[in-house]
Steps between C-alpha positions, in 0.01 A plus 500: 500500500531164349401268220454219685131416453580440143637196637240413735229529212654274288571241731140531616428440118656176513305333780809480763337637765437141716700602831800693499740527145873557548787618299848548515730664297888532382608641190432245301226308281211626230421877467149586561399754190475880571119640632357832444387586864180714367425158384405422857551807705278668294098491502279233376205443400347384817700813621166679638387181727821559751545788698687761294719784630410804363605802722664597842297355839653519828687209592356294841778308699538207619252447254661587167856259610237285485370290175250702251307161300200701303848642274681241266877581649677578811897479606651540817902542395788521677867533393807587735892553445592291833895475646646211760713545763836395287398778229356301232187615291156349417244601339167421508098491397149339619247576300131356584224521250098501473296454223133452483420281224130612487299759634221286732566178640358215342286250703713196504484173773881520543693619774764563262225738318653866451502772317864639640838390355835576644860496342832595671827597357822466727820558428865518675810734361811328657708835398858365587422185367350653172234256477110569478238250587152516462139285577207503433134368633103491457234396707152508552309791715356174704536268812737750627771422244512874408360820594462857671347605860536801680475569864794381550614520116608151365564410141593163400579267232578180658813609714588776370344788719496827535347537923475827717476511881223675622169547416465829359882592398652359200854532612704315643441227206689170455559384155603179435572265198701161453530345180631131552568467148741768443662561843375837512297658853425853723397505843475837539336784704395805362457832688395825337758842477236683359132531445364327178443761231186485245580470122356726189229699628418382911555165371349484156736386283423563123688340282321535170262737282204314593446660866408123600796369448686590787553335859480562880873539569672579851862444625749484780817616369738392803449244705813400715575101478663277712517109514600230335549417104614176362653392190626127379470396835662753694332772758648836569362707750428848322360863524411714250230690253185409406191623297118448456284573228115411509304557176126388386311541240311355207664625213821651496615588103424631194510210200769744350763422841711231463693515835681711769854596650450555880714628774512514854782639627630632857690773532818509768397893498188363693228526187352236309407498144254306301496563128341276221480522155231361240602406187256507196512233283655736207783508729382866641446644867163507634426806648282311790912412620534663885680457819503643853835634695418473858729690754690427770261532736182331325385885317425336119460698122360301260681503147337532166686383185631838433681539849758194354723393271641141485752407227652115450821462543653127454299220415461130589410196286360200683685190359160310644245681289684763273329762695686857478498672781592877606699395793688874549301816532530875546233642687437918535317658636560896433257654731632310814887492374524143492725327229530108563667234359308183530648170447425110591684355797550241279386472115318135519199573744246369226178368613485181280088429631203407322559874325850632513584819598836674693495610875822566682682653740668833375772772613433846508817780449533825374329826638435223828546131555283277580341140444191356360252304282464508135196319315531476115165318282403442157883434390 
């Protein structure tokens, strides 16, 4: 899950979308103002004219790694805990966006005519370092500057690409993405450890009352990584964890959500654990919140609301944007006997884009260790 069409809406808004828009970012400068995400990820009035997910369908591969352009927005996002050869400890995330900014194409005498719009959002955790750097891009859905295919499945935003093999398979997949700017890149190849599991009901994520608000939601929980990251100029060859989530959909919240705490966490006991939590605006748990906990060897339950518990633990105030974030965590889960601490590799892994939100690399202890991804909006 992520906020990041907010973003990509806004800009659009603005009338930057003439080739591609780059941004880097530090710790410093102007705070953008807090969003509600229902303001965006929720429906609107021209809600009807997309296509709308409203309950399970089988899922069709390659063709679903693919793009989906009759709903408003897609993500393909990745995020890894990565080590090099001398020990030290990266972090890292590639996130590639699609939005449709209207439901038809209008006829236009412009080869730079579309109706698709594409945002990224990477980012580099130099753990050892303790230093987080971030970028971010748009570009049209024309002239090949950005885009989707399958057969074999490519997705692109200028060069930063996500690229499988073969025709059919998705895996193995090369992701990579160099930011000039801040000194940040991944070359990396991606092979799967397990089978992707389907999210919510066969894939039909709901997230709110409204049955319609909801996505088309799959992951791959471990994928083994190995390659190269680089960071202010250096390269380290690495190896590591990685994970993909794929989501769709037209509408996504209730107008009474304000944002989410998401984790994705891997298990040295051989599971992996997705968990996310939607907060109400009044500060309350929606009971739409759910998670899976995939084995060890790719067997997956999928978690309701009730099957958790997650408590906050230590908290984090960004000195960029006076953001407070829940940076340490206790997770349980009584059914399974699982009783994690969750904490941030390092407390600054702010995403200072367009619309700010935290997503780090995190520890796991307690009943098991383990690393992962945590995702915190509307703070």
């Amino acid at each position: 899950m992520d906020p990041g069409l907010l973003g990509l809406l806004a800009l659009l808004a603005g009338g930057l979308m003439i080739g591609v828009v780059r941004f880097a970012f530090d710790q410093a400068g102007p705070a953008p103002e807090a969003q509600n995400l229902a303001e965006v990820m929720g429906p609107t009035a021209d809600a009807d004219a997309f296509a709308r997910v409203t309950g399970p369908r089988p899922l069709e591969f390659p063709a679903d790694h693919g793009a989906h352009p009759d709903h408003r927005t897609e993500w393909w996002y990745f995020t890894g805990n990565l080590t090099a050869d001398n020990g030290d400890a990266y972090g890292f995330q590639l996130t590639l966006f699609r939005s449709a900014l209207a439901p038809a194409m209008a006829e236009r005498d412009s080869d730079w005519a579309t109706r698709q719009a594409w945002m990224g959002h990477f980012a580099v955790t130099d753990l050892a370092a303790g230093e987080h750097r971030a970028a971010e891009r748009y570009q049209r859905g024309a002239l090949g500057l950005a885009g989707a295919r399958v057969r074999p499945v490519r997705v692109w935003l200028d060069d930063w690409r996500i690229e499988s093999e073969g025709p059919t398979r998705l895996f193995p997949l090369t992701v990579q993405a160099e930011d000039p700017d801040t000194g940040i890149a991944v070359d990396l190849t991606l092979t799967a450890a397990k089978p992707h599991v389907l999210q919510g009901d066969a894939g039909y994520s709901r997230k709110g009352a409204d049955p319609a608000n909801a996505s088309r939601y799959y992951s791959y929980t471990r994928l083994t990584a190995e390659g190269e990251v680089g960071f202010d100029g250096r390269r380290a060859a690495v190896t590591g964890s990685a994970w993909l989530d794929r989501e769709w959909s037209t509408s996504a919240l209730d107008a009474n959500q304000q944002g989410w705490d998401w984790f994705a966490l891997q298990l040295d006991d051989g599971r992996d654990l997705m968990v996310y939590r939607l907060r109400r605006t009044n500060g309350g748990t929606d009971p739409n919140s759910a998670g899976i906990l995939v084995d060890a060897e790719g067997g997956s339950r999928v978690l309701d609301g009730e099957d958790f518990r997650l408590t906050p633990q230590r908290f984090w105030e960004s000195p960029r944007t006076g953001s407070r974030y829940p940076v340490a965590w206790r997770l349980q889960l009584p059914d399974e006997g699982l009783d994690l601490q969750i904490e941030a590799r390092l407390d600054a892994q702010e995403m200072p884009t367009t619309v700010r939100y935290w997503e780090g690399a995190v520890a796991v202890a307690g009943s098991t260790a383990g690393v992962g991804y945590l995702e915190m909006t509307g703070y």
